[in-house]
N, C-alpha and C positions, 0 to 999 in steps of 0.2 A: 328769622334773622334779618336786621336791618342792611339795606345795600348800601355799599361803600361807594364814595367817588374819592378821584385822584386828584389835587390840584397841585400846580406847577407854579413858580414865583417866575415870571418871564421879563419883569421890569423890576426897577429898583425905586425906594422909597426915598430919595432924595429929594428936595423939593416938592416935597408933596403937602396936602393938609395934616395935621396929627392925627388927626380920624380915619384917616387909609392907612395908617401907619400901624395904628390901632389895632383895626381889622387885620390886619397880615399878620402882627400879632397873636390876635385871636384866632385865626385860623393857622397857627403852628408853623408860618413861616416867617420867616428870616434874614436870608442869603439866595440871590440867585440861584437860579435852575435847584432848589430844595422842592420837593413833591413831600408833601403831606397827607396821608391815609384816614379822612372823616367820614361819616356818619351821615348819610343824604336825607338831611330832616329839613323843611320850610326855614330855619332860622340859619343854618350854615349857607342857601342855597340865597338870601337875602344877603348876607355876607359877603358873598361874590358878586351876585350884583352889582355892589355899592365901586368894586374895583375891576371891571371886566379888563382893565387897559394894564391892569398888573398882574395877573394872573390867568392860567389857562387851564381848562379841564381836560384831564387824558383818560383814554377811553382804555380798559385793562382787562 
């Protein structure tokens, strides 16, 4: 079974590039403080990456 990670939306997409906007998209979030349950594979974990300053990894 693949291990899960938790990510948390902790900043908002206002004034940002479309390409982070994108990404929060792509990774199922939204709306502040939304946690989203994905799939801990190299291309999700590149995705975060790209936005450390908007999102947080929770430990579960």
């Amino acid at each position: 079974m693949a291990s899960k990670i938790y990510v948390k939306q902790i900043r908002s997409p206002i004034r940002r590039p479309e390409v982070q906007r994108k990404i929060l998209k792509g990774l199922g979030l939204n709306k502040m403080n939304k946690v989203s349950e994905l799939s801990d594979t190299p291309s999700i974990r590149g995705m975060i990456n790209k936005i450390p300053h908007l999102v947080q990894i929770l430990e579960k």
